[in-house]
N, C-alpha and C positions, 0 to 999 in steps of 0.2 A: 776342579774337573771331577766328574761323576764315576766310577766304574761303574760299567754293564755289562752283565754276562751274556754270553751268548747259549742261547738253547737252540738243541736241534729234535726234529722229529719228521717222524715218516705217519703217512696218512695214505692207506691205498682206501679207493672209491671207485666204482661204478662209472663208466664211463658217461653216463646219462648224470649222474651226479656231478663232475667235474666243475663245471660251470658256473653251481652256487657255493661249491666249497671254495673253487677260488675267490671267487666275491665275499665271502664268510669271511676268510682270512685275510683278506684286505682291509673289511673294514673293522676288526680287528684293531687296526692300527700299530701294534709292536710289531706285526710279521717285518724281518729287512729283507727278505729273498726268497724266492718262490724257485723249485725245480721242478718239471714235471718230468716224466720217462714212464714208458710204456711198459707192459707186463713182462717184458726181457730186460729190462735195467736200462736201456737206451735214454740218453735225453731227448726230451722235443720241443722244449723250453725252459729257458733258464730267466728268470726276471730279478731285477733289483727291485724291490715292492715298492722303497723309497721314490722312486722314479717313476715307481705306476700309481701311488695316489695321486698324482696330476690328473685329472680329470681328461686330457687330453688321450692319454696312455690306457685309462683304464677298461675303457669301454674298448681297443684294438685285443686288447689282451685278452677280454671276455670271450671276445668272436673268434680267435685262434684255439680258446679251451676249448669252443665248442665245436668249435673242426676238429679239434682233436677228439673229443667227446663222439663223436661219427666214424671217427674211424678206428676207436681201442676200445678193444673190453675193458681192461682193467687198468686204471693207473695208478702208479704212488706217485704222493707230491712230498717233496720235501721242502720242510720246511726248516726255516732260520729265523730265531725271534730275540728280541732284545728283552730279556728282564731286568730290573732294576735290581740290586743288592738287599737282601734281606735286611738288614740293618737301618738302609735310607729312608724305611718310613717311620723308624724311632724319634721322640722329640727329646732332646734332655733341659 
């Protein structure tokens, strides 16, 4: 069994922007968790990324960023990503 660390980070963008950054970070692939919240700290969506590379998922999610994308100036997204252990790409 592997340890992964968890990273976190915050990403404010443009509400016109929102749309492709969540798509960015999707296919990404390490992201595990997507928050979005409006320029008062509010959530307005919370996702399991895991759950949104289903191809079924992914494309609802888009069309919700981009409602949200219409209605907020500014948002931050937080974000949650899995890295690997600095060590695990050693070979002995």
């Amino acid at each position: 069994m592997s340890n992964i660390d968890q990273v976190f980070e915050q990403i404010k963008v443009a509400g016109k922007d929102l749309v492709d950054k969540v798509a960015e970070l999707i296919q990404e692939g390490n992201v595990r968790h997507l928050i979005i919240k409006n320029e008062h700290g509010h959530t307005l969506v919370e996702v399991p990324v895991t759950v949104a590379t289903i191809g079924a998922v992914v494309a609802p999610l888009l069309a919700v960023a981009g409602a949200l994308a219409a209605a907020v100036g500014v948002c931050t997204i937080e974000v949650e990503r899995n890295t690997p252990p600095a060590d695990s790409t050693r070979k002995d």
